[in-house]
C-alpha positions in Angstrom: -120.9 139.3 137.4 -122.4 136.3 139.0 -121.5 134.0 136.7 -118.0 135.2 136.9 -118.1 134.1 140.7 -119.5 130.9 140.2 -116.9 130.4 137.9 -114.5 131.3 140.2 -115.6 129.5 143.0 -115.5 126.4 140.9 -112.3 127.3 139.6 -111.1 127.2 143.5 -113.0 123.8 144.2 -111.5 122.5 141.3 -108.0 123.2 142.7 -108.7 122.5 146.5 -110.0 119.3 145.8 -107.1 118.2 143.3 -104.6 119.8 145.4 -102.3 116.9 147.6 -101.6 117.7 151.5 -98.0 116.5 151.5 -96.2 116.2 155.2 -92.8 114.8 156.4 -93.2 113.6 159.4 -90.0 112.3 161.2 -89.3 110.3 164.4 -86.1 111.0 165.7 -84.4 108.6 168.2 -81.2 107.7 169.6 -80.5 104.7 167.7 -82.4 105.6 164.4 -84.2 108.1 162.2 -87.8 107.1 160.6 -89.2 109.5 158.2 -92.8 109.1 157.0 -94.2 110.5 153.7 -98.1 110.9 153.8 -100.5 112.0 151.3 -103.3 113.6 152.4 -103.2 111.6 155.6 -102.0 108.4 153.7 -98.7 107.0 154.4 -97.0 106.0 151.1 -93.4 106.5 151.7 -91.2 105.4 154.8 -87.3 105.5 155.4 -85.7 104.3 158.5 -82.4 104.7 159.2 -79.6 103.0 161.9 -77.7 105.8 163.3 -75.3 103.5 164.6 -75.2 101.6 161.6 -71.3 101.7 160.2 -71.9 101.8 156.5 -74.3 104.0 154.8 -74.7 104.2 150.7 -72.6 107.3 149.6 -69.6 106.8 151.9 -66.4 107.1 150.4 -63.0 104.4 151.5 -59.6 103.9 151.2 -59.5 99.9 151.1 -57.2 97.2 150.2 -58.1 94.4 147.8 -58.3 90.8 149.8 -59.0 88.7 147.2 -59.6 88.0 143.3 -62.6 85.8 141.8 -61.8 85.3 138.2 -65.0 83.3 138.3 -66.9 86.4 138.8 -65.2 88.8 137.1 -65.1 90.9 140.7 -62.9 91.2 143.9 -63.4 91.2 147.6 -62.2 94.3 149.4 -62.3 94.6 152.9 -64.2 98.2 153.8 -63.6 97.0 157.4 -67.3 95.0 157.5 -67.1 91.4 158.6 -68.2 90.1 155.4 -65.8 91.5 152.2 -67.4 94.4 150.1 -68.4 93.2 146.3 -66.8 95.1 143.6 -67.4 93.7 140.2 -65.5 94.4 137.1 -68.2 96.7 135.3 -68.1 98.6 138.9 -64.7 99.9 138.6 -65.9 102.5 135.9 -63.8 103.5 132.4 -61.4 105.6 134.3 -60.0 103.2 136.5 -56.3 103.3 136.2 -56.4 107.4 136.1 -57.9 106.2 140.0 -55.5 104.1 140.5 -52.7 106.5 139.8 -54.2 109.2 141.8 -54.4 106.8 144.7 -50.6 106.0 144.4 -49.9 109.3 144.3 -51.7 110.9 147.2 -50.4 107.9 149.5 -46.7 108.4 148.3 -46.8 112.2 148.1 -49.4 113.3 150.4 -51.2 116.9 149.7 -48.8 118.5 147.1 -50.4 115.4 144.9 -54.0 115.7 145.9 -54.7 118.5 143.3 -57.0 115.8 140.8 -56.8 118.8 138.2 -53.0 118.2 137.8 -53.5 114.8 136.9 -52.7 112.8 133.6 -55.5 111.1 133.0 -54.8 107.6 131.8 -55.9 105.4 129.0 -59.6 103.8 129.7 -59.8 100.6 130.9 -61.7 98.0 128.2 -65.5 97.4 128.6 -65.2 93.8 128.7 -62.0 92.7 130.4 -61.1 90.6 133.2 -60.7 92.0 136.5 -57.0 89.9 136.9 -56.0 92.8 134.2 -56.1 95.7 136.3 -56.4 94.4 140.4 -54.4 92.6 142.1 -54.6 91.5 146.0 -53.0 94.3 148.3 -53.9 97.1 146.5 -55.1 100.1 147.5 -58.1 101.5 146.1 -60.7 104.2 146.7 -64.1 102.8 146.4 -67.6 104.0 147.3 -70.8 102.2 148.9 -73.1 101.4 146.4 -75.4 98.9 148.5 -75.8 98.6 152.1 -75.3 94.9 153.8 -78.0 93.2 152.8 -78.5 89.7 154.2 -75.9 87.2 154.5 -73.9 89.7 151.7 -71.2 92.2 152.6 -71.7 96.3 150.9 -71.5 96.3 147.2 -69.3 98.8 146.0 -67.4 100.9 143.3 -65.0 102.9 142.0 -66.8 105.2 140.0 -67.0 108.2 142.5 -69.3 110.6 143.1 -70.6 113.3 145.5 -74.1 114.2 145.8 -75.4 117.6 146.3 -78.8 119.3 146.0 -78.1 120.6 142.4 -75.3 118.9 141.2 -73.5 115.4 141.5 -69.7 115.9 141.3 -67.8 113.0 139.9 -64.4 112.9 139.9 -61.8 111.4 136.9 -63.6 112.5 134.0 -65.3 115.7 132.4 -68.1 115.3 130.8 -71.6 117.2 131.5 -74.9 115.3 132.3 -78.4 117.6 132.1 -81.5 115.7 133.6 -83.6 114.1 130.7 -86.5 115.7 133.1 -85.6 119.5 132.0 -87.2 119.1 128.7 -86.6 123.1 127.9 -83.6 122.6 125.3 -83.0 126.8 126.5 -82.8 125.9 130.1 -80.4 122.5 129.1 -78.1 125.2 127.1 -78.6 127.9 129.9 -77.3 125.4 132.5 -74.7 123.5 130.8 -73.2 127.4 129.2 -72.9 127.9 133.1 -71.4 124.7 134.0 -68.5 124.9 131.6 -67.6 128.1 133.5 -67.2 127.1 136.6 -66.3 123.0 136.8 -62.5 122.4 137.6 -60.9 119.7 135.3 -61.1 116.1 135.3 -64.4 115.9 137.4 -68.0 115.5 135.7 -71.2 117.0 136.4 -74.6 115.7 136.9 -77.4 118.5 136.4 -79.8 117.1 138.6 -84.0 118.0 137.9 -84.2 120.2 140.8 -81.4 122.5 139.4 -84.1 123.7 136.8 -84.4 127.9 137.2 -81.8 127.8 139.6 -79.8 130.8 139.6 -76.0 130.5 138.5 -74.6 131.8 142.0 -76.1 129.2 143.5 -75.0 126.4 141.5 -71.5 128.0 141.4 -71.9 127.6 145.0 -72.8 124.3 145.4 -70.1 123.5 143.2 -67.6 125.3 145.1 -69.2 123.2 148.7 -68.9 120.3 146.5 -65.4 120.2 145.7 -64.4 121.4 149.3 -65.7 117.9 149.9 -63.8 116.0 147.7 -60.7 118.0 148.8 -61.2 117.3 152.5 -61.3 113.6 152.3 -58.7 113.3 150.3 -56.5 115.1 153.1 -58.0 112.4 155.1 -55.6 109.9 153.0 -53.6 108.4 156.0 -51.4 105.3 154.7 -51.2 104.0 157.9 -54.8 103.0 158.2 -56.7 100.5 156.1 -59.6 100.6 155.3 -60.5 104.4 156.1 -62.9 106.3 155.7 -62.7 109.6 153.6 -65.7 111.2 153.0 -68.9 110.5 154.9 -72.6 111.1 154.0 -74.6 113.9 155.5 -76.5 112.8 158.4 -79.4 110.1 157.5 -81.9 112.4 158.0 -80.1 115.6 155.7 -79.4 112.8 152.9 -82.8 111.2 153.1 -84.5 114.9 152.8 -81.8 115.5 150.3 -83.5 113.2 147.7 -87.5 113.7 148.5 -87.6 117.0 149.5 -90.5 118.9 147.6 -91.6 122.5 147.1 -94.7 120.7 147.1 -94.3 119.6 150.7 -96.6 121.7 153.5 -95.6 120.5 156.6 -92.2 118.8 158.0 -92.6 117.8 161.5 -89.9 116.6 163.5 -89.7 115.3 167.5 -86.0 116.1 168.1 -84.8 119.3 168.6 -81.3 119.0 167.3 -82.5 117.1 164.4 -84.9 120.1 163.8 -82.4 122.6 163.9 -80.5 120.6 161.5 -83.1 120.5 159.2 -83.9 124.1 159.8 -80.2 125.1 158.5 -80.6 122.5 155.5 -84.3 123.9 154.7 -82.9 127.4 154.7 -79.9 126.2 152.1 -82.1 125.1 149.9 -85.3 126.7 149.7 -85.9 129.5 152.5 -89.3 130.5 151.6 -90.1 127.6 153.0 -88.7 127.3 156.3 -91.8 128.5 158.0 -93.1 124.8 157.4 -90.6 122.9 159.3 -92.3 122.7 162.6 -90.9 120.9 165.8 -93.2 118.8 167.2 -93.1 118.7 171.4 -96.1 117.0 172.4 -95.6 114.2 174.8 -97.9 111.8 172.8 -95.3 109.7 170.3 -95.2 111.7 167.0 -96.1 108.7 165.0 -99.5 107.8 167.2 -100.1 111.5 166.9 -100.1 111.3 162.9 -102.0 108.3 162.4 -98.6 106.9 161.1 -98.2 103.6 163.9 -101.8 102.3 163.0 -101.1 102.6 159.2 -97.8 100.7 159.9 -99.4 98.1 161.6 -101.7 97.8 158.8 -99.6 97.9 155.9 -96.4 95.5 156.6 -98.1 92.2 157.2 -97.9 88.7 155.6 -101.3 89.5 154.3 -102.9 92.7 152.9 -106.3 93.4 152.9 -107.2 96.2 150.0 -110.9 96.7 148.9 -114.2 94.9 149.7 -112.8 91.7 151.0 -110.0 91.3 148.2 -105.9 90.9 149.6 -102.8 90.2 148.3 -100.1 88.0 150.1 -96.6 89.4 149.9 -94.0 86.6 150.4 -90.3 86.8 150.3 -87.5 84.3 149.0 -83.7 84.7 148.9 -84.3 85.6 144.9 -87.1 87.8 144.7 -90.5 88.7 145.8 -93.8 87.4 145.0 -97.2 89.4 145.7 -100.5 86.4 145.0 -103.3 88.5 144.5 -106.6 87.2 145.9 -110.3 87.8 145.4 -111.7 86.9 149.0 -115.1 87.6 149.1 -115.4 90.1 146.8 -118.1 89.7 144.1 -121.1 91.6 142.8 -123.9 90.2 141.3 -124.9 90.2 137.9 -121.0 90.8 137.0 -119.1 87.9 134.8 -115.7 86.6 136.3 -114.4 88.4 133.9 -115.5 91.7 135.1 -114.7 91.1 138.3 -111.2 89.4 138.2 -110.8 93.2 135.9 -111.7 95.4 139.0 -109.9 93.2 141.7 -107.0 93.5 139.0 -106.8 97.3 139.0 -107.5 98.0 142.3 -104.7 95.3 143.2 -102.4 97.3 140.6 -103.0 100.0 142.9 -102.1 98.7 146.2 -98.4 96.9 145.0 -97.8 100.0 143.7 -98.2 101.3 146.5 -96.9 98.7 148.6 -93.5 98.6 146.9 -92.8 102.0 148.0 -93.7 102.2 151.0 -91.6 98.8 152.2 -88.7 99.5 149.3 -89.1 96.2 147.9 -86.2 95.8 145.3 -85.0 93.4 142.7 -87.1 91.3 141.3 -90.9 91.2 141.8 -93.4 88.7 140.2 -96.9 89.4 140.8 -99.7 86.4 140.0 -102.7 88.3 138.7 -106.6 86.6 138.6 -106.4 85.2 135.5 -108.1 87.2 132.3 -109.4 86.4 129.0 -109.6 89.3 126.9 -106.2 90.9 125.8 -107.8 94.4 126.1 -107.9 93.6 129.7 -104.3 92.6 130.2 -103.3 95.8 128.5 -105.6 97.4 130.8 -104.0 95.9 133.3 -100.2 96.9 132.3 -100.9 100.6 131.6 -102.6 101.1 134.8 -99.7 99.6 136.7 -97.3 102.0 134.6 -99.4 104.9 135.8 -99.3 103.8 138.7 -95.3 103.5 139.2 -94.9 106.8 137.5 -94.6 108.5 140.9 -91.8 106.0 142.3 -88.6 107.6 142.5 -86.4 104.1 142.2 -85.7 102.5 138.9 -88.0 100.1 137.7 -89.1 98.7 134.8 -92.3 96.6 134.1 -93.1 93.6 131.5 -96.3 92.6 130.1 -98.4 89.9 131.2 -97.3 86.3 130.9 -99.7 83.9 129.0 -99.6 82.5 132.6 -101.0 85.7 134.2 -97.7 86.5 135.8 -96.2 90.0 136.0 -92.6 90.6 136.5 -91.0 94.2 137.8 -87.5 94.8 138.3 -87.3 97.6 140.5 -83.8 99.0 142.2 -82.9 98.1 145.5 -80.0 100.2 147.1 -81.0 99.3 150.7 -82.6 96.6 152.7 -85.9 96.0 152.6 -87.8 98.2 155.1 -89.4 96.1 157.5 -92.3 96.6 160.3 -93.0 93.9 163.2 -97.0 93.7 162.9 -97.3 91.0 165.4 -96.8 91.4 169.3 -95.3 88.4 171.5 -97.2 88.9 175.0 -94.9 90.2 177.1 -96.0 88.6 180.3 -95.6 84.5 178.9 -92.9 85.3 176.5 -94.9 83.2 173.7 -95.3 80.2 175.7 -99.8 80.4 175.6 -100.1 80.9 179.4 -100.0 84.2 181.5 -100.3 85.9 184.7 -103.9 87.5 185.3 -104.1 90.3 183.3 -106.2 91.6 186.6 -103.1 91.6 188.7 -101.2 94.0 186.3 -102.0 97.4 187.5 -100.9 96.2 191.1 -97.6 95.3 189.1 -97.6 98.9 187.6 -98.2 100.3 191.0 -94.7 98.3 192.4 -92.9 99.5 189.2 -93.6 103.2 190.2 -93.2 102.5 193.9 -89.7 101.3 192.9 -88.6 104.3 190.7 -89.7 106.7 193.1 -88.4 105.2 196.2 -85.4 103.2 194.8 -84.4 105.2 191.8 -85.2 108.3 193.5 -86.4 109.5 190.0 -89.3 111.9 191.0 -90.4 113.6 187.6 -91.1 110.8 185.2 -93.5 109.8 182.2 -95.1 106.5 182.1 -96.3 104.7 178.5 -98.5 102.2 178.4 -101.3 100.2 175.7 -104.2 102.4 174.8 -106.6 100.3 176.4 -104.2 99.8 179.6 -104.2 103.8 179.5 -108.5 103.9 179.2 -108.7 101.2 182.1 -106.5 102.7 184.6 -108.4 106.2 184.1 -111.7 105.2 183.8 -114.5 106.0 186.2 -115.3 109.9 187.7 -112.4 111.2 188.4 -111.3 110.9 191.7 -112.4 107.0 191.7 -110.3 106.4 189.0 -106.3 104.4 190.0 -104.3 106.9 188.5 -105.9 109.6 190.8 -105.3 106.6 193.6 -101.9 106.9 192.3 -101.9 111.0 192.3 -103.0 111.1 196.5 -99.9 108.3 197.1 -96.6 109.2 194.4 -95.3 112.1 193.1 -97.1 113.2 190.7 -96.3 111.4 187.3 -97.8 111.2 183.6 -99.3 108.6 182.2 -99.5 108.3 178.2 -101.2 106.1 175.9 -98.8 104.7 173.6 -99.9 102.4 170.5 -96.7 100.9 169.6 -96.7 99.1 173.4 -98.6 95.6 173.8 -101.7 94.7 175.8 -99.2 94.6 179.4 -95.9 96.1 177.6 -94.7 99.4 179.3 -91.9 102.3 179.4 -90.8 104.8 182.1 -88.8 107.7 180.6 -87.4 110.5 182.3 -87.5 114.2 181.4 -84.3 114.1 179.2 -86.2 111.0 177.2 -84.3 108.4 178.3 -85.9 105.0 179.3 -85.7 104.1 182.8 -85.2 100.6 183.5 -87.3 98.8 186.5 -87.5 95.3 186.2 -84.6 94.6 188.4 -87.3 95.2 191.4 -86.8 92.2 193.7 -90.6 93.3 195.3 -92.0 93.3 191.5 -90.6 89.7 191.5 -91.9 88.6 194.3 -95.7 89.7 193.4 -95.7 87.7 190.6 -94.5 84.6 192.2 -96.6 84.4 194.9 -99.5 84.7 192.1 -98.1 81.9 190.1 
């Protein structure tokens, strides 16, 4: 009987230890939407997303063709950014002039002709023609986002439709059924597909996605069903009066973002917002209610991020230079045509170990961290990584598999080459959206850059005008004040009523004072109980303090 505990108990510790604490954690503001993805404390994913941004991957338009490049085999169509979207030939998908049709017919005969099931489908357009064939300029075509702006370039887009759900992806003008290569049970492939057949209208297609495995058949009748409402409500939308439109719009960034990394797996969700909460609440709930209990709104007046360990990671992780294990970085530089990641040595060397043995460790552990380090900033395209040069081919093909292993868990499309007789690696991995990036270094807010400052002595007398003018001035009497850690430690050091901010208590309103890591050394915020900044630097009297200490 003892035995059989111990083996029980080591049975548990075996699974505790190899068991992953995974946690959303998302930072909801008024201009944008980060979401964080640690790993038992580690960050390793990160999305960000522009609420106000106009043109989001997914979005559907009505647009009109501005002009052909026969050069390129692609058009110009203006989606209404400043810049014309890129639609290339092999983008306009087999069933092109079946979309075209459709088009012409919704315009000209508005919602008795919407019905896509009634349609003629029309002879496929040939894999390798010329785009002069089958656009011409002034025609009005429904195409989708495919890439955000990205640089100096306009959206990339096409006309091969499709509408993402958490089971399925519905693609209209043609009918065929795609099964996940993930769902490797051939019973579950029939079982889903037998199902499929059933219930999907004509002339759309079907994407099984890897989630949809054991799902029951009402609910991917369902989701079909809230699918194809979808389609059918922005094509009501059609108006031929307006150009470029927009038909059918994403769920909102934070829905479409949970959408595609949402895990069982996943133990917490935290979220600052409370709208954004209840949003995700409702989505949660959709999609898997036994495990609504774990979506958790977070209320705490210390920023979510600094709270989670996330904004010292950030800091850490999206430099120029990255440091990774016992003195040994990489440098991670950008060009217009691809990335390149030198990896680096530093100091890091044991004794009694050959270059060879060490340029094999620094190797694998450097493997490691661009792994890593690809997902987390979404570094697309093409990536080409300069190893430490080493000898023995056993070593390089060390070196390959352990990078394979290590990509395994990235979601995006990639695809990895062996090492160059040069020592160079090159990945391709996809790139849909910008590349995420993270300011790591602080301008002083005081000089502006320019090397010389007011005395940093001077700046709680500042901070004390700065209230003194909110209070007075603004007549805001129930406000929070942010400021840099060590600002926060200095201003409440001492017992406690010697300390300034109990000076502050006996002469103001009383106000709270938070720590804030994102600020710099003399940066600061007010915010007011709804959230909203408050903005005092139009304080004639603050002016005047710093120019009679000039």
């Amino acid at each position: 009987m003892a035995g059989f505990l111990l083996r029980c108990q080591c049975l548990f510790l075996i699974y505790y230890l190899q068991k992953v604490n995974n946690e959303l954690v998302i930072d909801a503001k008024n201009s944008n939407v980060t979401i964080a993805l640690t790993e038992d404390g580690r960050l390793v994913e990160l999305n960000k997303e522009n609420t106000k941004s106009s043109f989001v991957v997914g979005d559907v338009y009505l647009a009109k063709v501005r002009k052909i490049m026969p050069g390129l085999n692609a058009a110009f169509v203006d989606v209404g950014y400043e810049r014309g979207a890129f639609l290339h030939y092999q983008d306009l998908g087999p069933q092109f002039k079946s979309l075209v049709a459709f088009t012409k017919n919704v315009i000209n005969g508005g919602k008795k002709a919407s019905a896509l099931q009634n349609l003629k489908m029309q002879k496929e357009i040939s894999k390798v023609g010329t785009i002069s064939d089958v656009l011409e300029c002034g025609m009005e075509i429904l195409v989708q986002i495919a890439k955000e702006p990205i640089s100096t370039k306009g959206p990339r887009i096409t006309s091969e439709l499709s509408i993402a759900g958490r089971y399925l992806v519905l693609m209209p003008f043609s009918d065929k059924i795609y099964v996940s290569q993930k769902i490797k049970s051939g019973e579950e492939r029939g079982r889903i597909k037998q199902a499929i057949r059933k219930i999907k209208p004509k002339n759309f297609s079907v994407i099984v996605r890897t989630v949809a495995e054991g799902v029951s058949v009402e609910d991917i009748d369902a989701e079909m069903k809230a699918l194809l409402k979808k389609w059918n409500d922005a094509i009501a939308k059609v108006d031929r009066t307006k150009e470029p439109q927009l038909l059918y719009q994403e769920s909102s960034r934070t829905v479409s973002i949970l959408r595609d990394i949402f895990s069982p797996s996943f133990d917490s969700i935290y979220v600052n917002d409370k709208s954004t909460f209840l949003e995700i609440c409702d989505y949660v709930k959709l999609i898997a209610p036994d495990k609504l209990s774990i979506v958790k709104l977070y209320d705490d007046d210390q920023p979510i991020f600094d709270h989670f360990n996330i904004t010292k990671q950030l800091k850490t992780s999206f430099g120029h230079t990255v440091s990774f294990k016992n003195g040994a970085y990489l440098i991670i530089e950008r060009t217009e045509a691809m990335h390149v990641i030198d990896v680096n040595s530093g100091n890091k060397s044991k004794a009694g170990y050959d270059q060879e043995m060490n340029a094999v460790e620094v190797n694998l552990a450097a493997a490691d961290e661009i792994a890593h380090q690809l997902r987390l900033r979404d570094i697309g395209g093409i990536i080409v990584i300069d190893f430490i040069d080493m000898v023995k081919p056993e070593n390089r093909q060390k070196l390959y598999d352990r990078m394979r292993e290590d990509m395994a868990h990235d979601r995006a499309r990639h695809n990895i080459l062996q090492l160059s007789k040069f020592g160079l690696m090159q990945i391709t991995r996809q790139r849909v959206r910008p590349e995420m990036k993270v300011e790591t270094t602080e301008v002083c807010p005081t000089c502006m850059g320019k090397g010389v400052a007011q005395p940093s002595i001077l700046f709680s007398d500042v901070l004390e005008e700065k209230i003194e003018y909110v209070q007075d001035v603004l007549k805001i009497k129930n406000f929070k004040l942010y400021v840099n850690p060590y600002v926060e430690a200095y201003l409440c050091k001492g017992w406690p009523f010697s300390s300034i901010r109990h000076k502050w208590k006996k002469r103001f309103v009383p106000f709270k004072l938070y720590a804030d890591q994102n600020l710099g050394f003399l940066q600061y915020r007010f915010v007011d109980v709804h959230g909203d900044e408050i903005d005092p630097n139009d304080n004639p009297d603050t002016e005047k303090l710093v120019k009679e200490n000039d």
